[in-house]
PyMOL commands that place a pseudoatom at each C-alpha (Angstrom):
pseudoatom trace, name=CA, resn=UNK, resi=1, chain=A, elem=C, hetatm=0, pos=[15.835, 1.505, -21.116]
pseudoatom trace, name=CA, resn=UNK, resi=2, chain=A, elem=C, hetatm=0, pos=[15.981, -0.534, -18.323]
pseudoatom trace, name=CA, resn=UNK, resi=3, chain=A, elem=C, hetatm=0, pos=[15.201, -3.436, -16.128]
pseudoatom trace, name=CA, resn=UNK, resi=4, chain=A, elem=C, hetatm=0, pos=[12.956, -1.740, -14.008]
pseudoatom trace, name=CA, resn=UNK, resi=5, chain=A, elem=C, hetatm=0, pos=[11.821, 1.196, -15.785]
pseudoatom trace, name=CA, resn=UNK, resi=6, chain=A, elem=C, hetatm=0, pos=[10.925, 1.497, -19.259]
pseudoatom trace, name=CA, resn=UNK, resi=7, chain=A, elem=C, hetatm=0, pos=[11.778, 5.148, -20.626]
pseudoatom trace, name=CA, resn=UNK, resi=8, chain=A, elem=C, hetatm=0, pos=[13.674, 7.126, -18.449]
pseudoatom trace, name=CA, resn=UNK, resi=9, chain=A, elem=C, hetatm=0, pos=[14.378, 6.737, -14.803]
pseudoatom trace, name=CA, resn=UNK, resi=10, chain=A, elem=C, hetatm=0, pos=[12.335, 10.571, -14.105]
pseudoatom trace, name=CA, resn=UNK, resi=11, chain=A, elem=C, hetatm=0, pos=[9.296, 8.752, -15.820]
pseudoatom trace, name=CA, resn=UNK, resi=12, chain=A, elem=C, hetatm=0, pos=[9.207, 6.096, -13.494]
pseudoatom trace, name=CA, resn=UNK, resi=13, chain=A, elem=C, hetatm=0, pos=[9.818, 7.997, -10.560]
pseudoatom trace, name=CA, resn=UNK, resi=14, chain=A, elem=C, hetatm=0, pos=[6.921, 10.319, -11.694]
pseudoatom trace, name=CA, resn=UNK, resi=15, chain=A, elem=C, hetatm=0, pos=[4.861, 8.051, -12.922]
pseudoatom trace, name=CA, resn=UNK, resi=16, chain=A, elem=C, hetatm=0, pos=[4.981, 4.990, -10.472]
pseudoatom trace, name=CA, resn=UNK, resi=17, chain=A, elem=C, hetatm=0, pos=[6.636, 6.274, -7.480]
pseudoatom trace, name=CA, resn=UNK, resi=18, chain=A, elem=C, hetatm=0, pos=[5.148, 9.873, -6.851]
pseudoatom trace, name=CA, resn=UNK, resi=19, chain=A, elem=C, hetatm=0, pos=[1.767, 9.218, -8.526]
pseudoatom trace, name=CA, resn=UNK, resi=20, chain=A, elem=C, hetatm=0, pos=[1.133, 5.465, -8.532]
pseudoatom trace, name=CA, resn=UNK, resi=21, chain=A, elem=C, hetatm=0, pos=[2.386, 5.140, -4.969]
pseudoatom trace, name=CA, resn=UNK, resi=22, chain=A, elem=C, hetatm=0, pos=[0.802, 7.847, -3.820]
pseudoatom trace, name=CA, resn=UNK, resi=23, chain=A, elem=C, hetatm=0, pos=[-2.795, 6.297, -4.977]
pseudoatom trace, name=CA, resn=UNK, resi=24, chain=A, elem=C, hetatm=0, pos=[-1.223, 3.583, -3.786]
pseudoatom trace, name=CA, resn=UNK, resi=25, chain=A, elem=C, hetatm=0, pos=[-0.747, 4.584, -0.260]
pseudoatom trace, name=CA, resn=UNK, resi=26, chain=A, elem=C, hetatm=0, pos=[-4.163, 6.339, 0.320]
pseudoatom trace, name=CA, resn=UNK, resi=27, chain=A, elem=C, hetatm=0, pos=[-5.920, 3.163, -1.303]
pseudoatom trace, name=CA, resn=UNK, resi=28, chain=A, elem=C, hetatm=0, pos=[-4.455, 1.437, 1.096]
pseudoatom trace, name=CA, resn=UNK, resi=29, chain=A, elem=C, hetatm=0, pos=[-5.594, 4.052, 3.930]
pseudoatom trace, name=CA, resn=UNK, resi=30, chain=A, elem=C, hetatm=0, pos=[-9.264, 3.573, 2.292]
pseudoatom trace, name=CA, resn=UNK, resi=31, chain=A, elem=C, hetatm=0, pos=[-9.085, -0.126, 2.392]
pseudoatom trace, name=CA, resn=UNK, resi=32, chain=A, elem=C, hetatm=0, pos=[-8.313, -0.295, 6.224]
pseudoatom trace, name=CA, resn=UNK, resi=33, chain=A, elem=C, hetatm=0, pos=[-10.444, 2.659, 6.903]
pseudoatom trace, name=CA, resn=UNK, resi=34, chain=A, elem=C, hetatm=0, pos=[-13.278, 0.991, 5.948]
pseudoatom trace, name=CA, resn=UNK, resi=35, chain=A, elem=C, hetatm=0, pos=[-12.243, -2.185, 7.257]
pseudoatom trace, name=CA, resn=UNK, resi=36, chain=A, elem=C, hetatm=0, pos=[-11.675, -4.329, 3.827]
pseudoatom trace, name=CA, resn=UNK, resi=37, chain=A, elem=C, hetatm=0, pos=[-9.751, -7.426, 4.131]
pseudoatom trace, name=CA, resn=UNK, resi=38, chain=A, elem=C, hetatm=0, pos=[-6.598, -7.489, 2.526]
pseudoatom trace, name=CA, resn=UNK, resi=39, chain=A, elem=C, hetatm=0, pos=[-7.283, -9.065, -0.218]
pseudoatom trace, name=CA, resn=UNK, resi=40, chain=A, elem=C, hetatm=0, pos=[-9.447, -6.949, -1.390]
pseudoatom trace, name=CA, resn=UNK, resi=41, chain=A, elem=C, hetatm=0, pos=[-6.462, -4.074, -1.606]
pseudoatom trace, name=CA, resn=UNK, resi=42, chain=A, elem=C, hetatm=0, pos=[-4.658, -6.256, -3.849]
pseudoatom trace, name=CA, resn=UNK, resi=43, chain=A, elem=C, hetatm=0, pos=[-7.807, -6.330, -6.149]
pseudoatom trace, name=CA, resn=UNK, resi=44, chain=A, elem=C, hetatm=0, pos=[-7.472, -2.267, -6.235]
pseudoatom trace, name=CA, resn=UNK, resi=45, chain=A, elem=C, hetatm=0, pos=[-3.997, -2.206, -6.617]
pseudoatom trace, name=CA, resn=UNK, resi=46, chain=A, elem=C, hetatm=0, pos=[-4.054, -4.601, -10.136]
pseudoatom trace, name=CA, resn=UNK, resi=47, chain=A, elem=C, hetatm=0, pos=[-6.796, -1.987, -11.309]
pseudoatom trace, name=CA, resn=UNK, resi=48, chain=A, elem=C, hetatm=0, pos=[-4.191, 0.894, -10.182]
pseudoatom trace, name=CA, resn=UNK, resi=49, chain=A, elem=C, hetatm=0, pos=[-1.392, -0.675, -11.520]
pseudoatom trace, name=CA, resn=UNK, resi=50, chain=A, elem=C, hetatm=0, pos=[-3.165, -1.018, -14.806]
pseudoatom trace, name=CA, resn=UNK, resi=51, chain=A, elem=C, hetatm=0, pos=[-3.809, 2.459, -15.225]
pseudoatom trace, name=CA, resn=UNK, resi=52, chain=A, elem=C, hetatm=0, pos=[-0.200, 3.436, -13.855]
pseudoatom trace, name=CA, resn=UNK, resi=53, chain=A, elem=C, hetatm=0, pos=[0.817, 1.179, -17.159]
pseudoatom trace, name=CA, resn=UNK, resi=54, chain=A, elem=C, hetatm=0, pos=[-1.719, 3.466, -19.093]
pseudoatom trace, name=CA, resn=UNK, resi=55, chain=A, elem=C, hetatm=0, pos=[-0.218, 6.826, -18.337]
pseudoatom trace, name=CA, resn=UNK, resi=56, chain=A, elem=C, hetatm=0, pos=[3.098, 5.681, -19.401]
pseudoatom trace, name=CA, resn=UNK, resi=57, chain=A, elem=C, hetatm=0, pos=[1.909, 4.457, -22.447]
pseudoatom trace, name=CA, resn=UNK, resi=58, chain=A, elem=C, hetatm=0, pos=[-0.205, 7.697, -23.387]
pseudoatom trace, name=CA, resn=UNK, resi=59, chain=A, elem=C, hetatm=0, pos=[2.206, 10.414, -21.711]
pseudoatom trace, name=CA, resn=UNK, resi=60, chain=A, elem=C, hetatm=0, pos=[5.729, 8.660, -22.407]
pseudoatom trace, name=CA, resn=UNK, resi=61, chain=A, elem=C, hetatm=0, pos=[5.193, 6.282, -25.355]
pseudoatom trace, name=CA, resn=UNK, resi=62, chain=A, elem=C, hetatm=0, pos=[6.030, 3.090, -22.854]
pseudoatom trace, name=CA, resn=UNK, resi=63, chain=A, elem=C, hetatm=0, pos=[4.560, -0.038, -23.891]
pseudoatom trace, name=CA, resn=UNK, resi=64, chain=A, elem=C, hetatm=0, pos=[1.202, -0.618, -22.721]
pseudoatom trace, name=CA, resn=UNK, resi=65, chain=A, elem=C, hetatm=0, pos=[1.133, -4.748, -22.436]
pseudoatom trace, name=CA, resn=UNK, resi=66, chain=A, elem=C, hetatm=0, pos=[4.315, -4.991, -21.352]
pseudoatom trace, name=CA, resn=UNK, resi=67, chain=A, elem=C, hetatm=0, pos=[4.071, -8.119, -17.912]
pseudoatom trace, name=CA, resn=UNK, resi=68, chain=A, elem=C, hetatm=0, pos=[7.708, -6.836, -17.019]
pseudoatom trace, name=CA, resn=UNK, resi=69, chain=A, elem=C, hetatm=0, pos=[6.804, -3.609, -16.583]
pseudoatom trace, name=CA, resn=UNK, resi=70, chain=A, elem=C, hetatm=0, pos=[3.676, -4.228, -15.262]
pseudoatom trace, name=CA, resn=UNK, resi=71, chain=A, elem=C, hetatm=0, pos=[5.181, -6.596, -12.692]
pseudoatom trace, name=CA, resn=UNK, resi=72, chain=A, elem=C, hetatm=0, pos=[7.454, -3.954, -11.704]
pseudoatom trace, name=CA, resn=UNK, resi=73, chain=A, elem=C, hetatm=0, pos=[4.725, -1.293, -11.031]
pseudoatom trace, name=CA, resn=UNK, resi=74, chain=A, elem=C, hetatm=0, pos=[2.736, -4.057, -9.456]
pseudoatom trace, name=CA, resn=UNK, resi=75, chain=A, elem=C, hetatm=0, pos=[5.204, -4.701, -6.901]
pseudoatom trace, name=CA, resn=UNK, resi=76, chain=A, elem=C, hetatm=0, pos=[6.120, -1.176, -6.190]
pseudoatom trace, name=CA, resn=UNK, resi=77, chain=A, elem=C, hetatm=0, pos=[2.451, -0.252, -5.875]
pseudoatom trace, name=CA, resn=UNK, resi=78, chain=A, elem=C, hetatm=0, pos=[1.921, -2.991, -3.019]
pseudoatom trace, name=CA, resn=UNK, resi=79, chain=A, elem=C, hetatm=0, pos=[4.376, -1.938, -1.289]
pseudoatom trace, name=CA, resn=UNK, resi=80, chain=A, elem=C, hetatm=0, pos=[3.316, 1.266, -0.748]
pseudoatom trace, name=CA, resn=UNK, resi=81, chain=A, elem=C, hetatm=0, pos=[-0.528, 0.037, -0.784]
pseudoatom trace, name=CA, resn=UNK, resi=82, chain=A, elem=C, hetatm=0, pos=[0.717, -2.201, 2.269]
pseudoatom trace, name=CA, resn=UNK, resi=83, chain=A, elem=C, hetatm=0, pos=[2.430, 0.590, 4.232]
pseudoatom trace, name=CA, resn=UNK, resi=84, chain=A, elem=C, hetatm=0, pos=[-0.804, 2.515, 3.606]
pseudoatom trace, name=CA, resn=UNK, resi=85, chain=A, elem=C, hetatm=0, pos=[-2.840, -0.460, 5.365]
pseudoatom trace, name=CA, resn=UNK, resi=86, chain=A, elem=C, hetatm=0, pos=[-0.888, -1.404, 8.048]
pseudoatom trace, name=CA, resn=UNK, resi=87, chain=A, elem=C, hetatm=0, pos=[0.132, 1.406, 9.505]
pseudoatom trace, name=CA, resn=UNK, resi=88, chain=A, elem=C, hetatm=0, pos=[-4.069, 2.675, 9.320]
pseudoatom trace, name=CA, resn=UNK, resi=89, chain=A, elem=C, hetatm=0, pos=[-4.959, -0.715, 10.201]
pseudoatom trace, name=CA, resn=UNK, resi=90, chain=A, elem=C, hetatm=0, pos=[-2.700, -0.662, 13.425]
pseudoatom trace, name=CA, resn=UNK, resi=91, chain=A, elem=C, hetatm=0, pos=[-4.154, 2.632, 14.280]
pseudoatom trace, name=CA, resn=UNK, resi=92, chain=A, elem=C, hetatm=0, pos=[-7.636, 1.460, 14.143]
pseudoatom trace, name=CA, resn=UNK, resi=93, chain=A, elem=C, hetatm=0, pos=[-6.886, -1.632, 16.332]
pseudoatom trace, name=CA, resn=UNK, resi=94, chain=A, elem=C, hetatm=0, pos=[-5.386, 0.633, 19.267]
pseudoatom trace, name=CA, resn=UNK, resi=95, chain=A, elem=C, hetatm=0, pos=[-7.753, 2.859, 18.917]
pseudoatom trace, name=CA, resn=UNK, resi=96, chain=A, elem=C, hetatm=0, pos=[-10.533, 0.646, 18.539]
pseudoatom trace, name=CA, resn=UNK, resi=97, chain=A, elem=C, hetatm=0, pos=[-9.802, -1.841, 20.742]
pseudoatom trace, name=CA, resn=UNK, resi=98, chain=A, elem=C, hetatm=0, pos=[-7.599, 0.276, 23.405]
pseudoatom trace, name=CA, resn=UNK, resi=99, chain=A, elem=C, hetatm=0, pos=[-8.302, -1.992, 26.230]
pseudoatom trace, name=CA, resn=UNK, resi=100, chain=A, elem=C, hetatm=0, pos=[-7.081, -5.276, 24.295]
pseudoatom trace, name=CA, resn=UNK, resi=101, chain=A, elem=C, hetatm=0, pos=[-4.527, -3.986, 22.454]
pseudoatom trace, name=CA, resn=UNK, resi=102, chain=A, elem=C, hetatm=0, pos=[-1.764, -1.583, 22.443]
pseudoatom trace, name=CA, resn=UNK, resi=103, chain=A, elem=C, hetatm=0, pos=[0.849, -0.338, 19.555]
pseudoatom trace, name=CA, resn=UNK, resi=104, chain=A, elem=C, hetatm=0, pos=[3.898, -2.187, 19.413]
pseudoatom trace, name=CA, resn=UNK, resi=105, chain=A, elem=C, hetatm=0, pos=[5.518, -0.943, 16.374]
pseudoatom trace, name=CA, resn=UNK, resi=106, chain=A, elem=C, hetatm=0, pos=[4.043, 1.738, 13.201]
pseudoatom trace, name=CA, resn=UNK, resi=107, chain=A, elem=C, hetatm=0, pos=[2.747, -1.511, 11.410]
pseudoatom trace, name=CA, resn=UNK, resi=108, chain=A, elem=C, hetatm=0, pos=[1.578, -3.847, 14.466]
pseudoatom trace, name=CA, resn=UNK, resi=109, chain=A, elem=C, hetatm=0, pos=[-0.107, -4.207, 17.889]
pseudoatom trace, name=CA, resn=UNK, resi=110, chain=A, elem=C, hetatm=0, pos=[-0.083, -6.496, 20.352]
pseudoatom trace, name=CA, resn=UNK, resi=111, chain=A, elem=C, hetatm=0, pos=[-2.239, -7.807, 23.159]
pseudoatom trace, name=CA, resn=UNK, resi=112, chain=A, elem=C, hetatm=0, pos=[-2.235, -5.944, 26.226]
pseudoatom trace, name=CA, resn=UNK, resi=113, chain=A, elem=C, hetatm=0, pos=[-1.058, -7.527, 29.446]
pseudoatom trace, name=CA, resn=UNK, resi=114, chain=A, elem=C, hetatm=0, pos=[-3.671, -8.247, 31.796]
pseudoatom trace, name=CA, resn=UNK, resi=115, chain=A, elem=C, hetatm=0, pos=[-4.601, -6.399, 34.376]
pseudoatom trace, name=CA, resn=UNK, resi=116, chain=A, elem=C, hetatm=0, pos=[-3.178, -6.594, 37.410]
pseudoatom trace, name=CA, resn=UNK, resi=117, chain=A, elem=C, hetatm=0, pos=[-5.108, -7.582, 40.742]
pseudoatom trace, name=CA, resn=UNK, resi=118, chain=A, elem=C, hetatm=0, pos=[-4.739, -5.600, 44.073]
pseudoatom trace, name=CA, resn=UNK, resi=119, chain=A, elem=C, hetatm=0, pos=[-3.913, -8.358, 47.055]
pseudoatom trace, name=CA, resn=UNK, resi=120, chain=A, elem=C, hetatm=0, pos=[-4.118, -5.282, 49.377]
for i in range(1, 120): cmd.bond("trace and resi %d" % i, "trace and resi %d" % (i + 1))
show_as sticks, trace
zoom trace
């Protein structure tokens, strides 16, 4: 047993990294894709993170009201729920809105520099 996982370390990487954050990750797709605001994701990823609690507790024998634990999937849920988002949200902005923004990184965009006048 341990800080951060409850059973075994395989069980948590199963459980909250491979499955959770998976869910995670394409929630987080879904959210942007259908252009929810933020908070919203955080709303699905309690729910998610609930459930993520569940399946250790049925398949495992974890402790199902446990705030450590859950506070630990939690966090490593958002993560990945956030990489999910931003990375779908910046692609929706450049592609959306091509002539006012371009990428500037796999999470962000930026404005893009005015156009240029001819003098000629």
């Amino acid at each position: 047993m341990g800080i951060i996982w409850e059973v075994s370390l395989g069980d948590f990487l199963l459980v909250t990294l491979f499955l959770g954050g998976g869910a995670a990750y394409l929630t987080g797709r879904a959210a942007a894709g259908t252009w929810r605001q933020y908070p919203k994701l955080v709303i699905y990823l309690l729910l998610l993170g609930a459930a993520v609690r569940f399946i250790h507790y049925a398949l495992f024998g974890g402790t199902l009201l446990s705030p450590q634990f859950y506070a630990v999937d939690f966090v490593v849920l958002l993560i990945l729920g956030s990489i999910g988002y931003r990375v779908t949200r910046a692609g929706q902005m450049t592609s959306q809105y091509g002539w006012l923004y371009e990428r500037s990184g796999p999470f962000s965009w930026r404005s893009r520099p005015p156009a240029g006048r001819d003098t000629a």
